[in-house]
N, CA, C and O of each residue as an XYZ file, in Angstrom:
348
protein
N      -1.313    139.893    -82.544
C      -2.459    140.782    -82.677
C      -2.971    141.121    -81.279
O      -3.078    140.355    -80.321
N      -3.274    142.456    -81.353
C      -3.659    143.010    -79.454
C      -5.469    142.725    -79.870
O      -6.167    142.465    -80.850
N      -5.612    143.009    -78.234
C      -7.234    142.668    -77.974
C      -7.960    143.956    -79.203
O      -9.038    143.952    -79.798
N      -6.924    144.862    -79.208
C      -7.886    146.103    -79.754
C      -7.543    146.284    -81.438
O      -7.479    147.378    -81.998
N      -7.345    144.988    -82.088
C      -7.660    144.523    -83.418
C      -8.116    143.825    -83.759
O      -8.686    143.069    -82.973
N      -8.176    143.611    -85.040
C      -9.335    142.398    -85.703
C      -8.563    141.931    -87.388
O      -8.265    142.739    -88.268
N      -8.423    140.726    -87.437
C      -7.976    140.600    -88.465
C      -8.870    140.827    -89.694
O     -10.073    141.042    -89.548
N      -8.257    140.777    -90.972
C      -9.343    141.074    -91.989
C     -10.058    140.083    -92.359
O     -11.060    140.344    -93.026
N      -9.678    138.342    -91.956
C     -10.598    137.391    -91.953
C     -11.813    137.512    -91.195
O     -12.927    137.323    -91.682
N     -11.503    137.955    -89.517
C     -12.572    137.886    -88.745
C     -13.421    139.210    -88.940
O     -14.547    139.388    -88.474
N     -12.739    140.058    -89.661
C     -14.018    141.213    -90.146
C     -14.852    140.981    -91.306
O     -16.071    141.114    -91.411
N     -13.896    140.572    -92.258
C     -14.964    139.833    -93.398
C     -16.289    139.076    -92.680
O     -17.472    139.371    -92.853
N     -15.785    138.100    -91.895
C     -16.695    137.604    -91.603
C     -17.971    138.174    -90.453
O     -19.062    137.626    -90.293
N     -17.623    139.039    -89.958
C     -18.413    139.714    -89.152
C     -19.329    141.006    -89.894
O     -20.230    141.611    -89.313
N     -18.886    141.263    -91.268
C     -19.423    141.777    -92.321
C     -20.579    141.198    -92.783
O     -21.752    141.544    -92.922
N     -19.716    139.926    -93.042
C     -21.252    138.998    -94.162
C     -22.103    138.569    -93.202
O     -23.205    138.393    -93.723
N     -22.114    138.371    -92.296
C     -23.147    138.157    -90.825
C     -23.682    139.036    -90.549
O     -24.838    138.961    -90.130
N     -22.986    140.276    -90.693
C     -24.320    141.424    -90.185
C     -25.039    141.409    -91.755
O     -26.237    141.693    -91.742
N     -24.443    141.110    -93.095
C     -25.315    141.551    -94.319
C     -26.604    140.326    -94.417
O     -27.638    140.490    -95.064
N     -26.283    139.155    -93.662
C     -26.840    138.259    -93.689
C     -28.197    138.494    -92.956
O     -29.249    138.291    -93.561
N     -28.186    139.010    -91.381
C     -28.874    139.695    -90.810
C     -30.258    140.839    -91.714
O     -31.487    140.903    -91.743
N     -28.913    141.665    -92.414
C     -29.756    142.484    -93.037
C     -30.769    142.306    -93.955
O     -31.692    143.089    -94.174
N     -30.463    140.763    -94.719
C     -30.819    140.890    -96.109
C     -31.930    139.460    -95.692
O     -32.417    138.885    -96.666
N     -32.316    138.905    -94.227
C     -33.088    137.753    -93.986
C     -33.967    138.371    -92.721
O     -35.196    138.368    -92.776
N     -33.287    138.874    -91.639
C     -33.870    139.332    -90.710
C     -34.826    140.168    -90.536
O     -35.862    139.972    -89.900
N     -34.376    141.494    -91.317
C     -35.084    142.775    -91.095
C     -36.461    142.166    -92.280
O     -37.604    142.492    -91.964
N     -36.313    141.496    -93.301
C     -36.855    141.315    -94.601
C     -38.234    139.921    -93.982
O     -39.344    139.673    -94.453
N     -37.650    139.429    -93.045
C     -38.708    138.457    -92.877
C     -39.236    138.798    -91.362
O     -40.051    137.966    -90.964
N     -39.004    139.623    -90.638
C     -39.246    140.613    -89.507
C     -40.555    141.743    -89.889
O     -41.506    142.126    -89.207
N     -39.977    142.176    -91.768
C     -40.975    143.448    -91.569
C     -42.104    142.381    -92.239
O     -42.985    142.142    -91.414
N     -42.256    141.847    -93.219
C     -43.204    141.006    -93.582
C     -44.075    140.174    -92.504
O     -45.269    139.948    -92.701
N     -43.286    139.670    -91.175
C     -44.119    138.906    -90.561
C     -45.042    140.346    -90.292
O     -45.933    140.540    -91.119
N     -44.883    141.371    -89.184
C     -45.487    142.353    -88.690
C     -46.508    143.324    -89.626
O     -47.424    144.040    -89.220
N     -46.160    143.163    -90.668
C     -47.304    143.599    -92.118
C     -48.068    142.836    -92.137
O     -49.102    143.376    -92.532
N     -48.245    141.700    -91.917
C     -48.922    140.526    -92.355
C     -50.107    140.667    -90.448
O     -51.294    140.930    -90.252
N     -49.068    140.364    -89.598
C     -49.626    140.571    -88.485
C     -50.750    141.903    -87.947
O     -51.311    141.931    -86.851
N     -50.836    142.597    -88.679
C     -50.895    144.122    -88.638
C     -52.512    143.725    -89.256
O     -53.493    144.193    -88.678
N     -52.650    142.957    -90.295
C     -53.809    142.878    -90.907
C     -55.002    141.960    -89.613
O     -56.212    141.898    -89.829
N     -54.625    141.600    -88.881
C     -56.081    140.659    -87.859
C     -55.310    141.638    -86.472
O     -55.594    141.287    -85.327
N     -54.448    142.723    -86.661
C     -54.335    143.561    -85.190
C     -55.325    143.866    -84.423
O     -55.162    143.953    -83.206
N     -56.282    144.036    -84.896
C     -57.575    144.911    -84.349
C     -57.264    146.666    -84.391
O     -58.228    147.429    -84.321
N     -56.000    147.152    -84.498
C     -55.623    148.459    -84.711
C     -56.357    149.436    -85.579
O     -56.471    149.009    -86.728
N     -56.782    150.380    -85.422
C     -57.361    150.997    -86.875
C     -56.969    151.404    -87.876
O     -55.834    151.833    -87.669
N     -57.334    151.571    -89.207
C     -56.910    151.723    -90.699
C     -55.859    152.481    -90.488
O     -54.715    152.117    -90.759
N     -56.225    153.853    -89.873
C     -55.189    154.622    -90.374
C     -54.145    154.322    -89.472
O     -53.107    154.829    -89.899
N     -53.940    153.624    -88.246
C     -52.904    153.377    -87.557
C     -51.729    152.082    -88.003
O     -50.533    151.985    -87.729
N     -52.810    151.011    -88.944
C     -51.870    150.206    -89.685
C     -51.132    150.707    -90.921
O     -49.972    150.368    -91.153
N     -51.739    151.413    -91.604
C     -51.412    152.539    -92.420
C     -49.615    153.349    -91.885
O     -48.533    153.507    -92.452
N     -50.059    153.591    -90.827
C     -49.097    153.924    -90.438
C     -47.865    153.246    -89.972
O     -46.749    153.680    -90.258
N     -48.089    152.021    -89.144
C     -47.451    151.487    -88.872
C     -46.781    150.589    -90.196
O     -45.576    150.378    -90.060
N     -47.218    150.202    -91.077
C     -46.692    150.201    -92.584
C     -45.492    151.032    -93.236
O     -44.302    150.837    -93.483
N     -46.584    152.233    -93.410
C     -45.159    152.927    -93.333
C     -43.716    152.991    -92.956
O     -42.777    153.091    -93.746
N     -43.629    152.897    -91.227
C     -42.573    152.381    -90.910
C     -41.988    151.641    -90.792
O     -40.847    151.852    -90.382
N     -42.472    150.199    -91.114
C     -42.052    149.089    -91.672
C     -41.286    149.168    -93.112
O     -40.223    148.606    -93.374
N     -42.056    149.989    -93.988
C     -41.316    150.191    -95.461
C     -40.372    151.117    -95.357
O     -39.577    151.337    -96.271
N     -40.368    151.925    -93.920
C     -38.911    153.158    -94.020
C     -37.571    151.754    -93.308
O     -36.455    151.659    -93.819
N     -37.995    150.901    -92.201
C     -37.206    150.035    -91.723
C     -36.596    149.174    -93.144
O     -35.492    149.587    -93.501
N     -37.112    148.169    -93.890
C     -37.022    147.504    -94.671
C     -35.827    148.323    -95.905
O     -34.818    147.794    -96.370
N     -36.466    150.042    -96.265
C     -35.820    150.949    -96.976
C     -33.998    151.209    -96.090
O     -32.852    150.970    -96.471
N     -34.284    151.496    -95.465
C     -33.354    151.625    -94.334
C     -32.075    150.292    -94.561
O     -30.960    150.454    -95.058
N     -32.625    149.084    -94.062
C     -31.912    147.964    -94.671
C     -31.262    148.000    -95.420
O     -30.128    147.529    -95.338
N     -31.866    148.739    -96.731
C     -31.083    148.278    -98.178
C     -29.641    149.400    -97.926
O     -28.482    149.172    -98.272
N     -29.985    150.197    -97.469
C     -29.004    151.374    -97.382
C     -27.601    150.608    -96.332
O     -26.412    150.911    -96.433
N     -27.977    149.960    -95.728
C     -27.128    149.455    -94.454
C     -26.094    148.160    -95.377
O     -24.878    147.994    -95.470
N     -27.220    147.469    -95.908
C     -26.280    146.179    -96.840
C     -25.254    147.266    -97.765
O     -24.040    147.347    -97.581
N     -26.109    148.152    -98.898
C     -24.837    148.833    -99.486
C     -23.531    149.339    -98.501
O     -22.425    149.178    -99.016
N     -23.550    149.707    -97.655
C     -22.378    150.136    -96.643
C     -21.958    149.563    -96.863
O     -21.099    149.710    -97.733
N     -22.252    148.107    -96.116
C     -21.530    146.852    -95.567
C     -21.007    146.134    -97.002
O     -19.942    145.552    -97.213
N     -21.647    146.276    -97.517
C     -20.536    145.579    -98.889
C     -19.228    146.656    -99.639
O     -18.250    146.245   -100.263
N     -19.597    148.173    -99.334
C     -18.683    149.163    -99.742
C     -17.676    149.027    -98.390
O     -16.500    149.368    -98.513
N     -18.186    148.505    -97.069
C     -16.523    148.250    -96.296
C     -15.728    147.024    -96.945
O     -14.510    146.853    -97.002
N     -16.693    146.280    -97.383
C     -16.194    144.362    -97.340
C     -15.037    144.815    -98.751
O     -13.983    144.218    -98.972
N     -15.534    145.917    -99.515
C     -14.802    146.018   -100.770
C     -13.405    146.859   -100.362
O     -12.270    146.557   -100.731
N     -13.752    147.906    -99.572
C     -12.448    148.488    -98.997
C     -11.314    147.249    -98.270
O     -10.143    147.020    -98.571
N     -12.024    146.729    -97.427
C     -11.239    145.841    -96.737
C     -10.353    144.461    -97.878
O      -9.145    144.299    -97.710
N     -11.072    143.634    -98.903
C     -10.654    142.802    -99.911
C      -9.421    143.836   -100.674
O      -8.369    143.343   -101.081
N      -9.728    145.323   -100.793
C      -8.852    145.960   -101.281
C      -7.640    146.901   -100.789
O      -6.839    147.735   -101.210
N      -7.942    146.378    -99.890
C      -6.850    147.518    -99.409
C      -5.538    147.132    -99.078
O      -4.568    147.890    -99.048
N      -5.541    145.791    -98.802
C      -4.030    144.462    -98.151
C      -3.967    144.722    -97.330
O      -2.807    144.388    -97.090
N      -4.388    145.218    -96.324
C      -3.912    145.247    -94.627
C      -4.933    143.751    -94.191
O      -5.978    143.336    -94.693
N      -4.185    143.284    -93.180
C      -4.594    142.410    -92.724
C      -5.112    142.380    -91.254
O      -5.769    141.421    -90.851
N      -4.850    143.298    -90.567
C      -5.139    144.094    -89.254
C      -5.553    145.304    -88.804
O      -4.822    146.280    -88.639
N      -6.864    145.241    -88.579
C      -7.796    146.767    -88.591
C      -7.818    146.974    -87.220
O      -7.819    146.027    -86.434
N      -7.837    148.224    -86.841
C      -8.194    148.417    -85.178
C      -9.950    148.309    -85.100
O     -10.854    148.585    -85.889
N      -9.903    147.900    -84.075
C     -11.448    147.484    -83.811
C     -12.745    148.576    -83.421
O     -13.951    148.364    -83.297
N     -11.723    150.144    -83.257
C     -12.201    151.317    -83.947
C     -12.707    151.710    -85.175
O     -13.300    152.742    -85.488
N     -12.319    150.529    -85.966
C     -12.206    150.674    -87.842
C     -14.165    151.122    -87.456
O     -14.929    151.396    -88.381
């Protein structure tokens, strides 16, 4: 295997690590900063706002895990065992 592949073990696994990321990180990231947002001293309508983009980030997330499980399914299905690291 050259530097400029990746087997389908070490992508699986570099899959479920970023979904892992997605589905703990971003999820206990936007909650801390919602939560934080309430003793900010910021004003209504600016936490308001900043909310918002917390719920487009969090929204955002869910869209990123579906990907990542529609590659993990291509990859379990497809039998190649060596992806270029372009994949």
């Amino acid at each position: 295997m050259s530097l400029s592949s990746i087997t389908s073990k070490d992508l699986l696994g570099r899959l479920q690590n970023a979904i892992y990321l997605e589905e703990t990180g971003i999820a206990l990231y936007t909650k801390h900063l919602a939560n934080t947002l309430f003793f900010s001293g910021f004003s209504a309508s600016k936490r308001l706002r900043m909310q918002e983009i917390l719920a487009l980030l969090a929204s955002e997330s869910k869209g990123h895990e579906a990907a990542l499980y529609n590659v993990i399914e291509f990859v379990n299905s497809s039998g190649l065992d060596v992806y270029p690291r372009e994949f």
